[in-house]
N, C-alpha and C positions, 0 to 999 in steps of 0.2 A: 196023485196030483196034489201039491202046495194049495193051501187056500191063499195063498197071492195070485196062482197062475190061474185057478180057479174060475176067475171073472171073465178068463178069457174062454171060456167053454163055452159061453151060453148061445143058447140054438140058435143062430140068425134065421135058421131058414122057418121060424114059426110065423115070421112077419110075410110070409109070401103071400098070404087072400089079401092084406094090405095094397091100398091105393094109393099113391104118392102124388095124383096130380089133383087138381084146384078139384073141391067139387063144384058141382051146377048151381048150388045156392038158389038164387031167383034172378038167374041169366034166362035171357030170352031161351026159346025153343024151336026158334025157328032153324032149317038145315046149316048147318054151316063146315065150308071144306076145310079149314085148318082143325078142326073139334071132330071130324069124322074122321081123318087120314094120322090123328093122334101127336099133333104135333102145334097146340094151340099156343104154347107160349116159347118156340121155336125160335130161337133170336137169325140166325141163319135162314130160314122158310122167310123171316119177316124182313129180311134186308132184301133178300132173291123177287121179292112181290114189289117194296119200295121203288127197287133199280129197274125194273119192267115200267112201272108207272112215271118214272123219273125221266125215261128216255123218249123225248117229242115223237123219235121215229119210230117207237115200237107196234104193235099191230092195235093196239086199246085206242087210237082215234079220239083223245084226248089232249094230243096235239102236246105244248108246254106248260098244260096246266099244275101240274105239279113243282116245276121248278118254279114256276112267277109265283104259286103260291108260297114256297117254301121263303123263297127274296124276299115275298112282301110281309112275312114275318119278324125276318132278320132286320128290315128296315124298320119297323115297329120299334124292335127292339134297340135297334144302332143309335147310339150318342147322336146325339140334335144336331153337334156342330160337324161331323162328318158325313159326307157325300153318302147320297143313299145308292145302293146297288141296283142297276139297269138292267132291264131282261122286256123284251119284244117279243110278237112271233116270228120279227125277220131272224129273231136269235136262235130260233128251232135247228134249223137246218144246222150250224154250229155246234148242238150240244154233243158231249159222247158221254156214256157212263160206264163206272168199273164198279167191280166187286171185289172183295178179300183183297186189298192194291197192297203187298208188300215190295218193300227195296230188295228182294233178295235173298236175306240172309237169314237163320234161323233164330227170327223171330216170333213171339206171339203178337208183335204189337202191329197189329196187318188194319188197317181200314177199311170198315164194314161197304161204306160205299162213298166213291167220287162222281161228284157232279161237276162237270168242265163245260162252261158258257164260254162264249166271247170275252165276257169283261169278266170271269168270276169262277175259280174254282173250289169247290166245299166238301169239305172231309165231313161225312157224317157217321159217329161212335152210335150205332143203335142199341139201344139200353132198352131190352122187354122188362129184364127184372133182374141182372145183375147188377154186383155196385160197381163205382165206377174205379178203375184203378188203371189207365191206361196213360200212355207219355204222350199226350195231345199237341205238345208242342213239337213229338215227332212226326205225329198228322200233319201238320203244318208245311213240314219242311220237303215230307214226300210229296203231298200235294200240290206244291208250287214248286218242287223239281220237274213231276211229272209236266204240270203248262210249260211248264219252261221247255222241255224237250221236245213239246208240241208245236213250237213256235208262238206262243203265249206270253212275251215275255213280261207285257204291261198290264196283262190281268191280275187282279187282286184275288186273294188268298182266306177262305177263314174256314172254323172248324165248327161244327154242330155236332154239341150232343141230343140226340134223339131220346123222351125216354117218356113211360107213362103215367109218372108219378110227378113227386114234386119235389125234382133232384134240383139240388142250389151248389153250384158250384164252388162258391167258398167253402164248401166241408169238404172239400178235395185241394187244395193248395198244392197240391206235391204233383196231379196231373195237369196242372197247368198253365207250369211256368217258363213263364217267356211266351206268354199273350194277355189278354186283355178283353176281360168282359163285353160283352156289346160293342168292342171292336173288331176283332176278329176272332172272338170266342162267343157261343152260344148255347144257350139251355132252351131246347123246345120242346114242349110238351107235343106229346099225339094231336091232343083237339084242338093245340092251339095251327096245326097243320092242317086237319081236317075241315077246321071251321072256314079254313081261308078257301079249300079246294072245292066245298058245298056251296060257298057264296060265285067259283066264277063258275061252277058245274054245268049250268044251267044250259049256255051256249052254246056247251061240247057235245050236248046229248045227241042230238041230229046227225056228229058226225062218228059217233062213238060206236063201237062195238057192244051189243048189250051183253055179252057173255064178261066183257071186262068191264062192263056196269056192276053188274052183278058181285064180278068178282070183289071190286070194290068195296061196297058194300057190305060183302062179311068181311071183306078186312078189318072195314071200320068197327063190325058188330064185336070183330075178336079183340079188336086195341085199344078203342078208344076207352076212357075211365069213365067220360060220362053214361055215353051210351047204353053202357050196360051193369052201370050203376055201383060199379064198386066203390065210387070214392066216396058212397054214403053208407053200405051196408057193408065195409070190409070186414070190418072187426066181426061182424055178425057171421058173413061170410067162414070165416076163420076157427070161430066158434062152432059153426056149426061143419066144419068140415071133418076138425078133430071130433066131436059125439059122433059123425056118421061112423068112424072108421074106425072107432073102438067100440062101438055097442055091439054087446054079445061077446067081445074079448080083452074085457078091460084088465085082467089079469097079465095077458101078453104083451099090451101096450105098454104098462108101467115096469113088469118085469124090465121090459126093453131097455125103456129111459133108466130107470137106477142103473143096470148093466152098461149100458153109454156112460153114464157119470160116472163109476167106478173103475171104466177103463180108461179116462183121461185123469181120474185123480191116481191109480196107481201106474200109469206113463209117465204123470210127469214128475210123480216119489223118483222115481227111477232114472228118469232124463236130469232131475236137479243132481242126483248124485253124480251120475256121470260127466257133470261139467265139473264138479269140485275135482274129479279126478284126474279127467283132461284136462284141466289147470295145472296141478301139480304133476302130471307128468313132463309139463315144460318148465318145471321148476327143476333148479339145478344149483346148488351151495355161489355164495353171490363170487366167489373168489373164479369160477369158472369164467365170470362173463357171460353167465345166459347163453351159454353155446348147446346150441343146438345141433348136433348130427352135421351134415351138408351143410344147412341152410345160413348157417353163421351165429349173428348175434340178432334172437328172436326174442321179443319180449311180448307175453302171456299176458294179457290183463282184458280189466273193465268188465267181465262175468256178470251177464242179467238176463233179464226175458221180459218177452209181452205178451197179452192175451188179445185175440185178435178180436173179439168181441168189446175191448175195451175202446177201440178205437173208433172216436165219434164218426159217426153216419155211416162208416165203412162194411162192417157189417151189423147195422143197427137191424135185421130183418131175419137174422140167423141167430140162434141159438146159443145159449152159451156153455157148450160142449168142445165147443171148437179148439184147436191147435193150440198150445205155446209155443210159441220162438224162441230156445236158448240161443244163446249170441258171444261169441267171445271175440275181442280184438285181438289182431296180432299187428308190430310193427317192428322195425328193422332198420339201422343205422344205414344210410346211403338210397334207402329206399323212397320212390317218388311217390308212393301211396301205401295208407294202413291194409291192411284186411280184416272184413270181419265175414264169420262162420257160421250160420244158424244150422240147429240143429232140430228137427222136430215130427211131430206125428201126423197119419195118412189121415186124422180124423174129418178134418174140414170135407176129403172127397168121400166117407162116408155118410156123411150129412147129405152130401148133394146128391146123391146117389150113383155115385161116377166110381166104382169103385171094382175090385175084382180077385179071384182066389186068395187070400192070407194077404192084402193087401194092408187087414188091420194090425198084422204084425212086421209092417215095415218101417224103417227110419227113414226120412228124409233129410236133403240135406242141401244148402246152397250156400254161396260165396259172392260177394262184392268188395271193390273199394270202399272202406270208411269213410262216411262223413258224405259220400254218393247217391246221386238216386239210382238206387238198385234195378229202376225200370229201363234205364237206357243201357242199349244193348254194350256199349263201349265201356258198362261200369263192370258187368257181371265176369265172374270168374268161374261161373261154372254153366253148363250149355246151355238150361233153363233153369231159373230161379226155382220151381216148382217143380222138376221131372229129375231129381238126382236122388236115387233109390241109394241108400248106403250098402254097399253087398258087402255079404260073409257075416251078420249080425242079424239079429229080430230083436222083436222087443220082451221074448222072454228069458235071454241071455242077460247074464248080471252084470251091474254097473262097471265093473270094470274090464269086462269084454267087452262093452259096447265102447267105453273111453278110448280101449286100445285100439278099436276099428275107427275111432273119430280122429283121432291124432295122424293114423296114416295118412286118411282122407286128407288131413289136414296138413302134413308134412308134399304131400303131392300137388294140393293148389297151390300154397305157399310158393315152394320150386319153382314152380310155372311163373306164377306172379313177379316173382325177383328174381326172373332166370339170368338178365339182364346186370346183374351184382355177381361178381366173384367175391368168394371167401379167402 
């Protein structure tokens, strides 16, 4: 074995006695079902609990507390000179709530949960602890199709992101265009929903269920940031979760990390070369006209990359191991849109730990309209931005087998894209 290929040996499976979730730090100790059943920062468990609480009619005897609480934050929040959002208890009877509410089609961009009032239907993005990167203004559009198909037609429409930090939606521009801050877009924090739900609490309790008191409760014990103190000891927290999980194998831990950074600096030795080479295989003497095979007259250009760590607040909480994006444009005489290609490593689902057999020796790959946002479903060229495994290469095959496997890929989206152009 090459000592190039070499980095690629190293024993993953020594990290197995390792722990990958938050330690206990100085969290209460009291019982709690999300922390026993192993699923405490479950984004999915945490919208499934929301939408139980969210709905007047559910068995918790809690009646609309959670929706008039959620309104009366958004009114806090909403521009002076606009009407504030109305919710009663005669509006109980009217609520319905959804889960996962997708249009259909294979998308990821599905909505965590809808809240449908009489006057008011609300897309909530529930954010435990991922960033945000989702097309909220296609929240928008399903959720006030959906009223609209209800018969809804004069209820008003907005979007809340849910989350437990202190996410500012201006470091997202690109998820949320084509709305408007404190008008029918929202940042709410956990506590700032809890705090409004403990102030009407009080009067439900006589009619409520105590097992969904209860429940309640450790929801709050598991999400809120005050409660349980993170937003003052995180870093400490943090600190001391990496000493717990290396003491006694701090040789296997560091092995690790240099072995991680070794194999994203020689991926992307190797993926840099490979575009220079995918470049110049679409290079053809200029007297040709840039002809390309089928495709006609294709021109190769603007060759660069980004580090996804580089990009502010997006993943400011992750590591800087993560991915590159090689990216090449392509465009084409008669054609109504460019294309561009990224090309790049499985590393980011290795970090996360979402990952599986020789998944570290895969290429990935996706395709959009240039100049598009690659998040809405009518831009993308290829079925999910993030799920296009490049077959018949790995990433121990040499730069210019992997070129020749990106150029196919790339000769086949291309087709598709400008099927609609004869040559």
């Amino acid at each position: 074995m090459s000592d190039q290929d070499s980095k690629y040996a190293y024993d993953w499976t020594s990290l197995g006695r390792f722990s990958f979730t938050p330690s206990d730090g100085e969290r209460s100790k009291r019982p709690n079902v999300f922390e026993i059943a192993g699923f405490p920062r479950r984004e999915t468990v945490s919208s499934n609990v929301l939408a139980y609480f969210f709905d007047p009619l559910q068995s918790h005897g809690l009646a609309g507390l959670f929706v008039k609480s959620l309104i009366a934050v958004l009114n806090d929040k909403r521009d002076e000179e606009l009407a504030r959002y109305s919710y009663s208890e005669d509006d109980n009877d009217g609520v319905y709530v959804q889960t996962e509410v997708s249009n259909g089609t294979d998308t990821r961009n599905r909505v965590d949960i809808a809240v449908h009032t009489p006057h008011l239907s609300i897309a909530i993005e529930n954010k435990v602890d991922a960033s945000l990167y989702n097309d909220l203004h296609d929240y928008y559009e399903k959720i006030h199709s959906e009223a609209s198909e209800q018969g809804n037609v004069e209820g008003l429409t907005c979007v809340v992101v849910l989350h437990a930090g202190d996410l500012q939606l201006s470091d997202f521009p690109w998820c949320a265009e084509g709305l408007q801050e404190n008008e029918n877009l929202f940042s709410v924090n956990y506590d700032e929903l809890f705090d409004q739900v403990l102030n009407g609490v009080g009067e439900k309790l006589l009619d409520a269920d105590p097992r969904a008191v209860d429940l309640l409760g450790q929801y709050m014990d598991n999400f809120s940031v005050r409660r349980n103190g993170q937003d003052m000891d995180k870093s400490d927290q943090q600190i001391r979760q990496f000493a717990d999980q290396v003491k006694g194998r701090e040789e296997v831990a560091f092995n690790f990390l240099n072995s991680l950074g070794d194999y994203r600096i020689g991926a992307n030795d190797k993926l840099a070369d490979a575009q220079k080479i995918l470049q110049s295989l679409y290079e053809v003497p200029q007297e040709a006209g840039h002809e390309v095979g089928p495709l006609g007259m294709v021109s190769c250009g603007n060759p660069r990359f980004w580090d996804t760590f580089e990009r502010k607040g997006f993943y400011e909480n992750r590591v800087h191991w993560m991915s590159r994006y090689y990216i090449q444009d392509f465009s084409r005489a008669g054609a109504a849109f460019g294309v561009s290609f990224e090309f790049f490593t499985p590393i980011d689902w290795l970090i996360k730990g979402e990952f599986h057999e020789e998944v570290a020796l895969h290429l990935m790959v996706k395709s959009y309209k240039t100049g598009m946002n690659q998040w809405k479903e009518e831009n993308r060229l290829t079925r999910n931005p993030f799920e296009q495994v490049l077959g018949g290469v790995t990433l121990l095959d040499s730069p210019d087998t992997i070129a020749e496997a990106l150029k196919t890929r790339c000769d086949e989206i291309l087709a598709e894209a400008w099927s609609d152009i004869t040559v």
